[in-house]
mmCIF file of the N, C-alpha and C atoms, coordinates in Angstrom:
data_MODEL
# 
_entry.id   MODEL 
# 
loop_
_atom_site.group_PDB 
_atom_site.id 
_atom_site.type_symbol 
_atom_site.label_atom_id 
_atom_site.label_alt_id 
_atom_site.label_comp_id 
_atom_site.label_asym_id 
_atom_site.label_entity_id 
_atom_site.label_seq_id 
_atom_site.pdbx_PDB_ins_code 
_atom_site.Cartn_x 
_atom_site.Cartn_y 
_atom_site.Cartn_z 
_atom_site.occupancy 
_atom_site.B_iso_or_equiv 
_atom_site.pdbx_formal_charge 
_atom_site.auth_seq_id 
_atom_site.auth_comp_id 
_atom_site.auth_asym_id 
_atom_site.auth_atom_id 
_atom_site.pdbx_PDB_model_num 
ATOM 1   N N  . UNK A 1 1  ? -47.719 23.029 1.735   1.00 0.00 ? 1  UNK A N  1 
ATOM 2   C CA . UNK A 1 1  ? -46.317 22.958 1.346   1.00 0.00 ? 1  UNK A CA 1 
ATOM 3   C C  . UNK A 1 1  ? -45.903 24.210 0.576   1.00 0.00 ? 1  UNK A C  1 
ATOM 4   N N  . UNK A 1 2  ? -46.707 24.888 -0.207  1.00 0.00 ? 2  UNK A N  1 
ATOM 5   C CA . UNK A 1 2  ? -46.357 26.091 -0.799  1.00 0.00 ? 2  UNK A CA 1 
ATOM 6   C C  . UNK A 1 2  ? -46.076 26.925 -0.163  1.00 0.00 ? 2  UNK A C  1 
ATOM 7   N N  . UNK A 1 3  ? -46.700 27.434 0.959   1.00 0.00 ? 3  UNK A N  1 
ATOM 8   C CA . UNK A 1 3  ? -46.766 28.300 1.816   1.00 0.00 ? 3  UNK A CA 1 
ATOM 9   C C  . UNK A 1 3  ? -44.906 28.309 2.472   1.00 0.00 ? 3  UNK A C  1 
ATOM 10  N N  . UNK A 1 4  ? -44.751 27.034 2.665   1.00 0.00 ? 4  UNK A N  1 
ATOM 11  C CA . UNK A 1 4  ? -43.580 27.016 3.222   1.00 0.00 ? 4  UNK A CA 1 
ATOM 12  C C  . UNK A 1 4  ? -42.282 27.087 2.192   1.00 0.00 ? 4  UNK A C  1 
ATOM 13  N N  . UNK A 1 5  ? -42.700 26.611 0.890   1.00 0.00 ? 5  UNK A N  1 
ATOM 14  C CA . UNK A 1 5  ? -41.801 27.263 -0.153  1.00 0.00 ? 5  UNK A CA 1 
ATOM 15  C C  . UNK A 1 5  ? -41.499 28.605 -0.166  1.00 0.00 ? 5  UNK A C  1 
ATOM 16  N N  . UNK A 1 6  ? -42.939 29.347 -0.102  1.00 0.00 ? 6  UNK A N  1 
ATOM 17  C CA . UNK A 1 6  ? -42.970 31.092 -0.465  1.00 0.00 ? 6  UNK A CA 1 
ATOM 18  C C  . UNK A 1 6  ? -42.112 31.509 0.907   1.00 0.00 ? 6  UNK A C  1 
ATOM 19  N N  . UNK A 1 7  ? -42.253 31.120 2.404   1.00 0.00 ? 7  UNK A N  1 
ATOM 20  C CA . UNK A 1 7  ? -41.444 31.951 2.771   1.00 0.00 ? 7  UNK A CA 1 
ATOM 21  C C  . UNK A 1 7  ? -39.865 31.424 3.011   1.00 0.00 ? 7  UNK A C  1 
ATOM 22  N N  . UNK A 1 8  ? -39.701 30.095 2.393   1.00 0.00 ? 8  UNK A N  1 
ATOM 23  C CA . UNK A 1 8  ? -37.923 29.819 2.589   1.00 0.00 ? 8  UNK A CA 1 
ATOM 24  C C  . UNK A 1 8  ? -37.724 30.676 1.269   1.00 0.00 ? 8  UNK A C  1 
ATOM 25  N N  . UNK A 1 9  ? -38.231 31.109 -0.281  1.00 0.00 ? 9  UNK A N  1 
ATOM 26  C CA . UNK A 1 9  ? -37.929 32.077 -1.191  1.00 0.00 ? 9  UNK A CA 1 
ATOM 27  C C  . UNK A 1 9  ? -37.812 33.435 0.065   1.00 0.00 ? 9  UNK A C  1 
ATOM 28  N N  . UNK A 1 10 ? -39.191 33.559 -0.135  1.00 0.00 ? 10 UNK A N  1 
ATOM 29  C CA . UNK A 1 10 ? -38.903 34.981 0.842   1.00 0.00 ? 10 UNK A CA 1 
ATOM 30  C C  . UNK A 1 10 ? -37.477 35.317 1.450   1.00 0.00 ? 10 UNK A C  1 
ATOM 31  N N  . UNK A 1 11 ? -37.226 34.499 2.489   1.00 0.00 ? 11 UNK A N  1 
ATOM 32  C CA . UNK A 1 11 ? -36.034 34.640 3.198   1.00 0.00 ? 11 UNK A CA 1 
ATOM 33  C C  . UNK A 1 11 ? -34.892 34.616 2.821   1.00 0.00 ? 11 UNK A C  1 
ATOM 34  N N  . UNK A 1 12 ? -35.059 33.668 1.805   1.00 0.00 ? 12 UNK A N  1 
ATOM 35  C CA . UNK A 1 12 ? -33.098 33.563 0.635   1.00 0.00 ? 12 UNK A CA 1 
ATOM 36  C C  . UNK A 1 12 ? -33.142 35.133 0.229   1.00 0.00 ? 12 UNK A C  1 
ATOM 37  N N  . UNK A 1 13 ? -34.422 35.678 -0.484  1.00 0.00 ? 13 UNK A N  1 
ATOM 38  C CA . UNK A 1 13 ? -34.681 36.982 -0.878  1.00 0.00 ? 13 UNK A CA 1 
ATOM 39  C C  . UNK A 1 13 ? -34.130 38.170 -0.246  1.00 0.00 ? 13 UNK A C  1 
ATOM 40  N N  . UNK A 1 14 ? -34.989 38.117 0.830   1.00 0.00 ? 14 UNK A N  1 
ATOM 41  C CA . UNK A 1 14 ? -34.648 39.290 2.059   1.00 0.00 ? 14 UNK A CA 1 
ATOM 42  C C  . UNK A 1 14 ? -32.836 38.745 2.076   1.00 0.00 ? 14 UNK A C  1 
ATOM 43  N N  . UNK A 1 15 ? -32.578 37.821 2.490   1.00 0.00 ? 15 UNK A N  1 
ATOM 44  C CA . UNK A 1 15 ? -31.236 37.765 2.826   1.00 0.00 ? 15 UNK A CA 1 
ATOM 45  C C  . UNK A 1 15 ? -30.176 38.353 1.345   1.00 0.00 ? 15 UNK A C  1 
ATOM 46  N N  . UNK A 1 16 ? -30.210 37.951 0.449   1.00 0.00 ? 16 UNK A N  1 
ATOM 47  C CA . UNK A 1 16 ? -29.780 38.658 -0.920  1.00 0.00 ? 16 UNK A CA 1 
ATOM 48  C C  . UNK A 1 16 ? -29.740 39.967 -1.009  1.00 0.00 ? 16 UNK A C  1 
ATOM 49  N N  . UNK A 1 17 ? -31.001 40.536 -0.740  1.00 0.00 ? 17 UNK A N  1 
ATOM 50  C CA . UNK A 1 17 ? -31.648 42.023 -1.498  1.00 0.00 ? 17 UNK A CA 1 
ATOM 51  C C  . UNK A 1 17 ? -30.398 43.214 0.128   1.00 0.00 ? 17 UNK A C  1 
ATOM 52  N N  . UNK A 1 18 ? -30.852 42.003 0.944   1.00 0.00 ? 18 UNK A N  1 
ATOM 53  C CA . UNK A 1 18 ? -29.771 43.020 2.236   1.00 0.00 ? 18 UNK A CA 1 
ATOM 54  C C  . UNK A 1 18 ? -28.283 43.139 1.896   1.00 0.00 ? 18 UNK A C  1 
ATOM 55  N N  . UNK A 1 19 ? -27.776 42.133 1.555   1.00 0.00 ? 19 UNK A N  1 
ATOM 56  C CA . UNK A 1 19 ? -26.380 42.403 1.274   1.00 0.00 ? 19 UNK A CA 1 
ATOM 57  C C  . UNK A 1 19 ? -26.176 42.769 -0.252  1.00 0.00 ? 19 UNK A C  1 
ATOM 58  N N  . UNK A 1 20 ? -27.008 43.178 -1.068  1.00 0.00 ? 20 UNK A N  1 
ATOM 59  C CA . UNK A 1 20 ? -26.718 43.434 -1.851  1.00 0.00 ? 20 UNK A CA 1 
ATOM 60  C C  . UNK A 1 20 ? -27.187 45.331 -1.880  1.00 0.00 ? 20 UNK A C  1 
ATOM 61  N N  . UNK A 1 21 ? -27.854 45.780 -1.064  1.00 0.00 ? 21 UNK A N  1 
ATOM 62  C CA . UNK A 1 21 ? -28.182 46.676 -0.641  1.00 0.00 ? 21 UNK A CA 1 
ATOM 63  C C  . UNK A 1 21 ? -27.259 47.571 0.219   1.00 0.00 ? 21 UNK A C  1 
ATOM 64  N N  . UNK A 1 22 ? -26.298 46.747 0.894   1.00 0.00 ? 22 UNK A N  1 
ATOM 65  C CA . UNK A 1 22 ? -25.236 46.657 2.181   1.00 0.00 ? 22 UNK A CA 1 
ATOM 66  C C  . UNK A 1 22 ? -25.712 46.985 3.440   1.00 0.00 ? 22 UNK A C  1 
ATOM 67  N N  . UNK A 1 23 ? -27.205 46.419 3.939   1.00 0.00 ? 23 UNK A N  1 
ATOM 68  C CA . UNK A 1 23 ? -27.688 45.965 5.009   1.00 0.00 ? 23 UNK A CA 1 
ATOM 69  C C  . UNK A 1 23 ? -27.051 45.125 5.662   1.00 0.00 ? 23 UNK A C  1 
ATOM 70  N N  . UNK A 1 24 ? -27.421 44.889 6.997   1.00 0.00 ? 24 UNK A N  1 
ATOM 71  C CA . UNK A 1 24 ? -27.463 44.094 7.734   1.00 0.00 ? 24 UNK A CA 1 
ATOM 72  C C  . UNK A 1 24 ? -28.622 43.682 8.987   1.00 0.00 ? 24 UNK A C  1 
ATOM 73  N N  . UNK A 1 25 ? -29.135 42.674 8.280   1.00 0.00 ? 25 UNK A N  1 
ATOM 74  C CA . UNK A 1 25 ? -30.874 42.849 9.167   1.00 0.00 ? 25 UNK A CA 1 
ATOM 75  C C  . UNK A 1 25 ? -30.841 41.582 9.646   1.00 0.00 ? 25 UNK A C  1 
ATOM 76  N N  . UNK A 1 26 ? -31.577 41.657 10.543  1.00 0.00 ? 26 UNK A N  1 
ATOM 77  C CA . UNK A 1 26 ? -31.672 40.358 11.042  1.00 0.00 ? 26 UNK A CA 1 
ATOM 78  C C  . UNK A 1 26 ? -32.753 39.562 10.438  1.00 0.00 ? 26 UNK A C  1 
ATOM 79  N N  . UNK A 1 27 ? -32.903 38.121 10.978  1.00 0.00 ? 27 UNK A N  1 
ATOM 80  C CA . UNK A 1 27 ? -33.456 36.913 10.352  1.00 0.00 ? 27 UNK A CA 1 
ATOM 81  C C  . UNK A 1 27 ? -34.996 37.467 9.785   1.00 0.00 ? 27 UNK A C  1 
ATOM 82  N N  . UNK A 1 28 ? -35.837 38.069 10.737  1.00 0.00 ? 28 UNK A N  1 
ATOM 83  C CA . UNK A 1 28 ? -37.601 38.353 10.948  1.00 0.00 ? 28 UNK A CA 1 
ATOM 84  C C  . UNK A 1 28 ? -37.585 39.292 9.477   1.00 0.00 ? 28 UNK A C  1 
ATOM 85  N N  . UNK A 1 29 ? -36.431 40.432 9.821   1.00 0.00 ? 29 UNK A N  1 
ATOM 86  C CA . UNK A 1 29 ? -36.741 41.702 8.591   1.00 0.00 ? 29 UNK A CA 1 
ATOM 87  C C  . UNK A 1 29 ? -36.134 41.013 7.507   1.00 0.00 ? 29 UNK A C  1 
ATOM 88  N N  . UNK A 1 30 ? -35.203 40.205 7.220   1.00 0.00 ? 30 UNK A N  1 
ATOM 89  C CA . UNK A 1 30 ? -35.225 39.641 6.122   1.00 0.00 ? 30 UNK A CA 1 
ATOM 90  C C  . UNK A 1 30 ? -36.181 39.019 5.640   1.00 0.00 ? 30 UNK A C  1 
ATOM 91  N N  . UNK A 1 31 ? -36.801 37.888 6.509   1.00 0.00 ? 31 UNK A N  1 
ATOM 92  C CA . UNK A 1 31 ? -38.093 37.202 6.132   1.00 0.00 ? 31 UNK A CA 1 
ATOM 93  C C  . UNK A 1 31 ? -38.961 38.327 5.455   1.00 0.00 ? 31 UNK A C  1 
ATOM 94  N N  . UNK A 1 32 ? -39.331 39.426 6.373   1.00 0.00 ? 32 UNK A N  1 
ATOM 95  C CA . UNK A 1 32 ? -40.832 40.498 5.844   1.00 0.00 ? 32 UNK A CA 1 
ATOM 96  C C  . UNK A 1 32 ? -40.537 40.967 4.696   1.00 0.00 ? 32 UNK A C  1 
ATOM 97  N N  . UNK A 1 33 ? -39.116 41.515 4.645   1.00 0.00 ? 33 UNK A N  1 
ATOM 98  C CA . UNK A 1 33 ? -38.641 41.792 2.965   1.00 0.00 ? 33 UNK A CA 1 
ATOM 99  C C  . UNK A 1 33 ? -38.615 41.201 1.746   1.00 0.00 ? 33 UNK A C  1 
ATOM 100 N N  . UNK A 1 34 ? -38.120 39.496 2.379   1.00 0.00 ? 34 UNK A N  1 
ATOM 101 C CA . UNK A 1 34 ? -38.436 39.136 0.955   1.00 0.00 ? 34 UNK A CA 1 
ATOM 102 C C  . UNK A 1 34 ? -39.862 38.852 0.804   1.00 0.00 ? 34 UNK A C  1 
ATOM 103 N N  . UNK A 1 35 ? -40.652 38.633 1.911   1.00 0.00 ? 35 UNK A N  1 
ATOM 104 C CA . UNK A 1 35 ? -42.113 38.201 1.692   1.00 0.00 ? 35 UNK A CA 1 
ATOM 105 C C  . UNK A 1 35 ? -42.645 39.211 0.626   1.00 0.00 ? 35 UNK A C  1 
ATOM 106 N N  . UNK A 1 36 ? -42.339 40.526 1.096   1.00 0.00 ? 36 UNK A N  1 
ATOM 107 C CA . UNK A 1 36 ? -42.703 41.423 0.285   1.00 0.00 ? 36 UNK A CA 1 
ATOM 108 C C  . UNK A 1 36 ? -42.394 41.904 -0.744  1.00 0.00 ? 36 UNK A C  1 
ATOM 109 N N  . UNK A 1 37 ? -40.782 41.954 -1.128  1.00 0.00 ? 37 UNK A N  1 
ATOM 110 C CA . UNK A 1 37 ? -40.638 41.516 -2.070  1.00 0.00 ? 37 UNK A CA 1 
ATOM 111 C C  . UNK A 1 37 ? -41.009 40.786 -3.185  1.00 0.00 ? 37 UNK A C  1 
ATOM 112 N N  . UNK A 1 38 ? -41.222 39.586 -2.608  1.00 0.00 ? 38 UNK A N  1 
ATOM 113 C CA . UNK A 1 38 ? -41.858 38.200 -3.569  1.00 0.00 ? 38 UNK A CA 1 
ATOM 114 C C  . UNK A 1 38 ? -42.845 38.792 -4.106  1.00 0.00 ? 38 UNK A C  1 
ATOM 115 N N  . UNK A 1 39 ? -43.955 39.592 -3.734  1.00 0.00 ? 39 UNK A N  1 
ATOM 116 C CA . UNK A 1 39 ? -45.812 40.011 -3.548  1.00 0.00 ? 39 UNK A CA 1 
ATOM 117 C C  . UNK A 1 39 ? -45.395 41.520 -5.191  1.00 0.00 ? 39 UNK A C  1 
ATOM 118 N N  . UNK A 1 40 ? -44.438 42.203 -4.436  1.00 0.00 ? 40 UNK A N  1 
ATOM 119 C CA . UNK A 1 40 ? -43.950 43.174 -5.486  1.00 0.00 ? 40 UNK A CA 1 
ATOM 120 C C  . UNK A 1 40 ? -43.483 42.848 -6.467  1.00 0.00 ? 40 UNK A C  1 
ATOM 121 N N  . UNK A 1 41 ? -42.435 41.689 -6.970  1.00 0.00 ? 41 UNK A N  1 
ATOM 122 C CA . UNK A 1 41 ? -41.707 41.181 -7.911  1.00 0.00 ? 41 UNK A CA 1 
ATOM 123 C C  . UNK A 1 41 ? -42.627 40.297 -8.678  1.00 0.00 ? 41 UNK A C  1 
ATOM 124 N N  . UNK A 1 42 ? -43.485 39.769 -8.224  1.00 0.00 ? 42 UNK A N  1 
ATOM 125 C CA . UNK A 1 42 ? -44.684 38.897 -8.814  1.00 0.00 ? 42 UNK A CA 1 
ATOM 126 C C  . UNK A 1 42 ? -45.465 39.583 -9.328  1.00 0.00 ? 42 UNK A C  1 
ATOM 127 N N  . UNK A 1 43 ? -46.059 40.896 -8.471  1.00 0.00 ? 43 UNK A N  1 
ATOM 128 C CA . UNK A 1 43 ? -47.079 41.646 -9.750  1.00 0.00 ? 43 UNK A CA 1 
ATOM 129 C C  . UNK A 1 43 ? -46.233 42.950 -10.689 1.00 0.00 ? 43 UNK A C  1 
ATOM 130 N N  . UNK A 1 44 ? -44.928 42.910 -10.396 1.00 0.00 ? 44 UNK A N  1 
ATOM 131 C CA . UNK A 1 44 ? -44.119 43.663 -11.869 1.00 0.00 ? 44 UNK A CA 1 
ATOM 132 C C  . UNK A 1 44 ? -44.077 42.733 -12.520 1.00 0.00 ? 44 UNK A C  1 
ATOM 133 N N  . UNK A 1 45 ? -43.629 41.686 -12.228 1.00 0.00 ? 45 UNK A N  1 
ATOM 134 C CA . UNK A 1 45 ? -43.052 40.518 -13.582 1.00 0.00 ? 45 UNK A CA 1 
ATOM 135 C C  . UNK A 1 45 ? -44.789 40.176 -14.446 1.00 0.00 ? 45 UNK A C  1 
ATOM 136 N N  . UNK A 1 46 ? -45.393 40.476 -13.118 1.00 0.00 ? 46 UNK A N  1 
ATOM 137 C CA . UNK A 1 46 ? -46.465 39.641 -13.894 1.00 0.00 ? 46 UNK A CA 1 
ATOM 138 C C  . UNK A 1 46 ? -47.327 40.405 -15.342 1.00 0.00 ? 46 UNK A C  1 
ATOM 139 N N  . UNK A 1 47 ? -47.042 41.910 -14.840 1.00 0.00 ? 47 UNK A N  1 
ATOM 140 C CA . UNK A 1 47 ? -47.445 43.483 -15.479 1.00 0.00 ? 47 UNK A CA 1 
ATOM 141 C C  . UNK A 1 47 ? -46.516 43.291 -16.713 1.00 0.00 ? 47 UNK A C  1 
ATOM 142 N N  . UNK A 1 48 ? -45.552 42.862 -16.721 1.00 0.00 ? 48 UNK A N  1 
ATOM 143 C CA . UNK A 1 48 ? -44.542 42.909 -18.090 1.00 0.00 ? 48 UNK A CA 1 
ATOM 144 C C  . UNK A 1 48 ? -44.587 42.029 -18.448 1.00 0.00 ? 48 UNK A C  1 
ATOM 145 N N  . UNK A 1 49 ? -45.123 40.472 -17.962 1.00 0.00 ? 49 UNK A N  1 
ATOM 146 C CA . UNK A 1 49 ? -45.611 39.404 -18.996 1.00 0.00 ? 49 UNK A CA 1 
ATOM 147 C C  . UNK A 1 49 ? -44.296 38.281 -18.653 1.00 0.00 ? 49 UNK A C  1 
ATOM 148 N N  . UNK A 1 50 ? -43.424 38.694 -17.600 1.00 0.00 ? 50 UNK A N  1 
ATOM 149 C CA . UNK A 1 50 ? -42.462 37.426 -17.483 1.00 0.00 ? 50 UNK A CA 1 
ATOM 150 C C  . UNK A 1 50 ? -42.864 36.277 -16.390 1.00 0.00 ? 50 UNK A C  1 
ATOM 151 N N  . UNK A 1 51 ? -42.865 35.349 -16.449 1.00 0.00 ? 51 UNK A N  1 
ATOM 152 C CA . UNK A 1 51 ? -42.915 34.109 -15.667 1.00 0.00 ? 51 UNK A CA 1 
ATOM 153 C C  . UNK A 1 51 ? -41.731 33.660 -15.212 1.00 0.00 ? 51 UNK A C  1 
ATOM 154 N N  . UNK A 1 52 ? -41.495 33.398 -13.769 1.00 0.00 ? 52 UNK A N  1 
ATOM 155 C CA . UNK A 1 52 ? -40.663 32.820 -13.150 1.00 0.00 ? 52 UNK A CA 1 
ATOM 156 C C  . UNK A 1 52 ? -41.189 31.595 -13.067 1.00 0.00 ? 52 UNK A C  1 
ATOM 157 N N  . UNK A 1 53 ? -40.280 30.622 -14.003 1.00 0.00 ? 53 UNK A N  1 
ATOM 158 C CA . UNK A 1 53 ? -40.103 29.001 -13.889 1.00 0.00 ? 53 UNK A CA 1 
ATOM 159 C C  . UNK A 1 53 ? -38.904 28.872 -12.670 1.00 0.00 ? 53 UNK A C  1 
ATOM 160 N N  . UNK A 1 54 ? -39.525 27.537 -11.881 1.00 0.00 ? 54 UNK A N  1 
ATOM 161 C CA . UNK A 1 54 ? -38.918 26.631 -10.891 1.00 0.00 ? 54 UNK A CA 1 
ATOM 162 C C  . UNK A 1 54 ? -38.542 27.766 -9.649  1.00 0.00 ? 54 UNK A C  1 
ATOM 163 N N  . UNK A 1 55 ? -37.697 27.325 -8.826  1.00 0.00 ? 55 UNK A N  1 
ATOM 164 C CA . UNK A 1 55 ? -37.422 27.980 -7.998  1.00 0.00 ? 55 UNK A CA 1 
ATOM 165 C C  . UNK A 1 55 ? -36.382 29.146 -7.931  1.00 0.00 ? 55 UNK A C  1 
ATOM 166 N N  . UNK A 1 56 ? -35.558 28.792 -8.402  1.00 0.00 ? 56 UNK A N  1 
ATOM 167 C CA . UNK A 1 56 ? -34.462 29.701 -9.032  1.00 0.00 ? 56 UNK A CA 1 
ATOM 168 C C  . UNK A 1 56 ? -35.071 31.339 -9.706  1.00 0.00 ? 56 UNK A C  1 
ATOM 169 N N  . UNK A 1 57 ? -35.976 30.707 -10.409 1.00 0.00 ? 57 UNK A N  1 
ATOM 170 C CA . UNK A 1 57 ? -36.902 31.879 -11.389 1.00 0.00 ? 57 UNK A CA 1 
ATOM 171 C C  . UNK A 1 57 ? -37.582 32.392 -10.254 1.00 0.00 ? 57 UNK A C  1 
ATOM 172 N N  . UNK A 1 58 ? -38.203 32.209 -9.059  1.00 0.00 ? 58 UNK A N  1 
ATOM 173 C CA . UNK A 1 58 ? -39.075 32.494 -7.769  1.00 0.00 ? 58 UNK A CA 1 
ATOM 174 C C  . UNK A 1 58 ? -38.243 33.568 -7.235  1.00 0.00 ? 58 UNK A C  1 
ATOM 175 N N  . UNK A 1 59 ? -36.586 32.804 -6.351  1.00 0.00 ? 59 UNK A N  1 
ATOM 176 C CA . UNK A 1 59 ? -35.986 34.152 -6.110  1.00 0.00 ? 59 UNK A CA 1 
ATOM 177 C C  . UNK A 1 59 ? -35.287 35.164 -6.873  1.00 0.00 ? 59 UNK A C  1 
ATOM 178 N N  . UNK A 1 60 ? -34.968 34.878 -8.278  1.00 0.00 ? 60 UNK A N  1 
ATOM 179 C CA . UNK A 1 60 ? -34.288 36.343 -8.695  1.00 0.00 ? 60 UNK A CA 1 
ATOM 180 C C  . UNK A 1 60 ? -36.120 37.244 -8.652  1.00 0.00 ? 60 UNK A C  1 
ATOM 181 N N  . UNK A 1 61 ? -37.037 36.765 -9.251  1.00 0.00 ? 61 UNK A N  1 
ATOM 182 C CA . UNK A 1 61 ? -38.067 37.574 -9.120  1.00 0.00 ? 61 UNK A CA 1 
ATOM 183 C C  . UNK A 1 61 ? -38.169 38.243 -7.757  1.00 0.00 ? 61 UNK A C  1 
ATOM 184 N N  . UNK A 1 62 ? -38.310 37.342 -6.799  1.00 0.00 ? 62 UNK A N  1 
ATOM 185 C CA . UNK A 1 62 ? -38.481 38.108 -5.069  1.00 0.00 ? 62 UNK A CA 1 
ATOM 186 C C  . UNK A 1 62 ? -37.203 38.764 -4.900  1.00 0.00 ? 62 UNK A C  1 
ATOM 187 N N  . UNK A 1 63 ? -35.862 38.406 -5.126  1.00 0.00 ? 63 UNK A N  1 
ATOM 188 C CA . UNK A 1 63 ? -34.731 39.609 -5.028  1.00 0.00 ? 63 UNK A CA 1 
ATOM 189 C C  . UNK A 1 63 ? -35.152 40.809 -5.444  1.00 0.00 ? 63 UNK A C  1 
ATOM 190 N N  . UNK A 1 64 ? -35.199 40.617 -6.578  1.00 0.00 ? 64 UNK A N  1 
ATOM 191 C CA . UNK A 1 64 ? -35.438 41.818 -7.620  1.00 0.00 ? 64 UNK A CA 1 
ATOM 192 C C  . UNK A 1 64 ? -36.749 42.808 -6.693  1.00 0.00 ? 64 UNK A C  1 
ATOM 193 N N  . UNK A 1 65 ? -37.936 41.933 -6.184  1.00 0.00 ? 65 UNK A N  1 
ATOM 194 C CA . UNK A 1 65 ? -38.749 42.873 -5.515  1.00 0.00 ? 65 UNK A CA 1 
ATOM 195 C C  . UNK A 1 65 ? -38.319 43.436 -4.308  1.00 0.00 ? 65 UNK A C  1 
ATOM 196 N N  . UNK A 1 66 ? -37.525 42.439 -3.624  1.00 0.00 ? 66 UNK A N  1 
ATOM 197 C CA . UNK A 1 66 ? -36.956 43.083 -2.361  1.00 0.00 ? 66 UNK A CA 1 
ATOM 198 C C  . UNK A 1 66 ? -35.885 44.256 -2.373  1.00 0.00 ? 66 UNK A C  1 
ATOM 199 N N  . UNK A 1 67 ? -35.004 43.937 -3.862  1.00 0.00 ? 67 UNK A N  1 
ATOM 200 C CA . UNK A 1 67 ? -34.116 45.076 -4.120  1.00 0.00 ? 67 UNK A CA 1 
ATOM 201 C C  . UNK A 1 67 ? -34.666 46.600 -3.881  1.00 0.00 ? 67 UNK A C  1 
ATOM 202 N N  . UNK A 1 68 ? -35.758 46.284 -4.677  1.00 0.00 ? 68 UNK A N  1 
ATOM 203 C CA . UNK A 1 68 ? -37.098 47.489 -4.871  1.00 0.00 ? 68 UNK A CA 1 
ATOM 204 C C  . UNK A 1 68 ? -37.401 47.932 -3.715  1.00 0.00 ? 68 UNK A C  1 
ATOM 205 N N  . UNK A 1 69 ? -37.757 47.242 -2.832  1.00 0.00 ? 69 UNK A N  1 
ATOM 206 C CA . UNK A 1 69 ? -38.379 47.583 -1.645  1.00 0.00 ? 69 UNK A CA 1 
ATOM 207 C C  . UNK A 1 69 ? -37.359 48.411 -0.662  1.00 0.00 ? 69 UNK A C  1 
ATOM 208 N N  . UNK A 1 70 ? -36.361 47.825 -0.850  1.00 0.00 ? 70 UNK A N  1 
ATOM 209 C CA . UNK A 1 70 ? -35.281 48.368 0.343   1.00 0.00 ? 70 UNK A CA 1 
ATOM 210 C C  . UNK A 1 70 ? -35.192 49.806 -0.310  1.00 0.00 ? 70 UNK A C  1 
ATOM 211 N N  . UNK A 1 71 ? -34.561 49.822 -1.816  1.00 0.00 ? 71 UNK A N  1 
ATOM 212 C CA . UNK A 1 71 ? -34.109 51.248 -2.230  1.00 0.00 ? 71 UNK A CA 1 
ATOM 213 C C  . UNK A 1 71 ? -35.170 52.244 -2.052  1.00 0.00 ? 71 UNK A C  1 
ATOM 214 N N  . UNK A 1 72 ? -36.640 52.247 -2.269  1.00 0.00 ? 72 UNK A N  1 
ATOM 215 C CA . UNK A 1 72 ? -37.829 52.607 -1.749  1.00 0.00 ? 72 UNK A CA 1 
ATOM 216 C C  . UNK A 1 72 ? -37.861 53.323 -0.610  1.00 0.00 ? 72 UNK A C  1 
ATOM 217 N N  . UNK A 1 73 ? -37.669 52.247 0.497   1.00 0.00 ? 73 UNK A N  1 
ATOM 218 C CA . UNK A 1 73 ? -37.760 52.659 2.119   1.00 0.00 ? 73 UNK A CA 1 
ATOM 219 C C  . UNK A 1 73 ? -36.414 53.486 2.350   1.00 0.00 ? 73 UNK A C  1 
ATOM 220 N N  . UNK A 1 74 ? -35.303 53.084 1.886   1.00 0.00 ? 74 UNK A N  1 
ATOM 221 C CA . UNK A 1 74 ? -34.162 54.228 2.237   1.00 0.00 ? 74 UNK A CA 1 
ATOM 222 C C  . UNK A 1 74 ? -34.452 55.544 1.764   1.00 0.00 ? 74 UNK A C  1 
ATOM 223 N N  . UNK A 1 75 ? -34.880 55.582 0.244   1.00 0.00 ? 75 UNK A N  1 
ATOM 224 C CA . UNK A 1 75 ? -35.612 57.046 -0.272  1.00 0.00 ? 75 UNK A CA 1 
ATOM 225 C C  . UNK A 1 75 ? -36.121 57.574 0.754   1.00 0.00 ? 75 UNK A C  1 
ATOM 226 N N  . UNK A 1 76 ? -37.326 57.223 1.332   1.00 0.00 ? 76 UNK A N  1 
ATOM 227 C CA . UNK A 1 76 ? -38.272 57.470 2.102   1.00 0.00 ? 76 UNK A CA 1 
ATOM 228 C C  . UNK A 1 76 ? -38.029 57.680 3.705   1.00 0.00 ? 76 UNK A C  1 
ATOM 229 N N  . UNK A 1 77 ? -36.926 57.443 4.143   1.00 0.00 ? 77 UNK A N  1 
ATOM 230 C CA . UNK A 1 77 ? -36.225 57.416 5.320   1.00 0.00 ? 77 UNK A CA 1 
ATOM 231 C C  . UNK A 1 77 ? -35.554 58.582 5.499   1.00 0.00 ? 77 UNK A C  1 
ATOM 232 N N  . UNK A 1 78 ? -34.638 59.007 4.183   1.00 0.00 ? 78 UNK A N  1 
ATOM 233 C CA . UNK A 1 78 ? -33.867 59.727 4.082   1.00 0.00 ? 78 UNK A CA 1 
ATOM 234 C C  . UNK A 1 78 ? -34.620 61.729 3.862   1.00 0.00 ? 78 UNK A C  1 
ATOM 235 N N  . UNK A 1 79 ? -35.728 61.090 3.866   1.00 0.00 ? 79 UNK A N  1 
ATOM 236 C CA . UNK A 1 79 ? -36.540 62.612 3.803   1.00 0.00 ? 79 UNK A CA 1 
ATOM 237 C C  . UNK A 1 79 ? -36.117 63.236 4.636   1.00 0.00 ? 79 UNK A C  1 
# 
């Protein structure tokens, strides 16, 4: 059952971090973003000592990593 928690977070994630980015991605790259996201936002929060309680606390953490991730890959695109 967790598993399927982490990727409906994931996906609210990816879907957030895109329009807040002003993407437009489809369903899969949202999923991989916030997955990854989540993985990134979990070991910053975890490095600075914050805990995400309940679910709510799950996706601003995975936003926040997916935010990261996107601004990252555009850097890196834009070479």
């Amino acid at each position: 059952m967790e598993i399927i928690i982490f990727l409906v977070v994931g996906l609210i994630a990816g879907f957030i971090a895109a329009r807040v980015m002003g993407k437009n991605q489809d369903l899969l790259t949202n999923l991989i973003v916030g997955v990854v996201g989540a993985v990134v936002g979990g070991v910053i929060a975890g490095l600075l000592g914050i805990v995400a309680i309940g679910i709510l606390g799950r996706i601003v953490v995975a936003t926040l990593g997916a935010i990261l991730c996107l601004f990252v890959w555009q850097k890196y695109k834009s070479r």
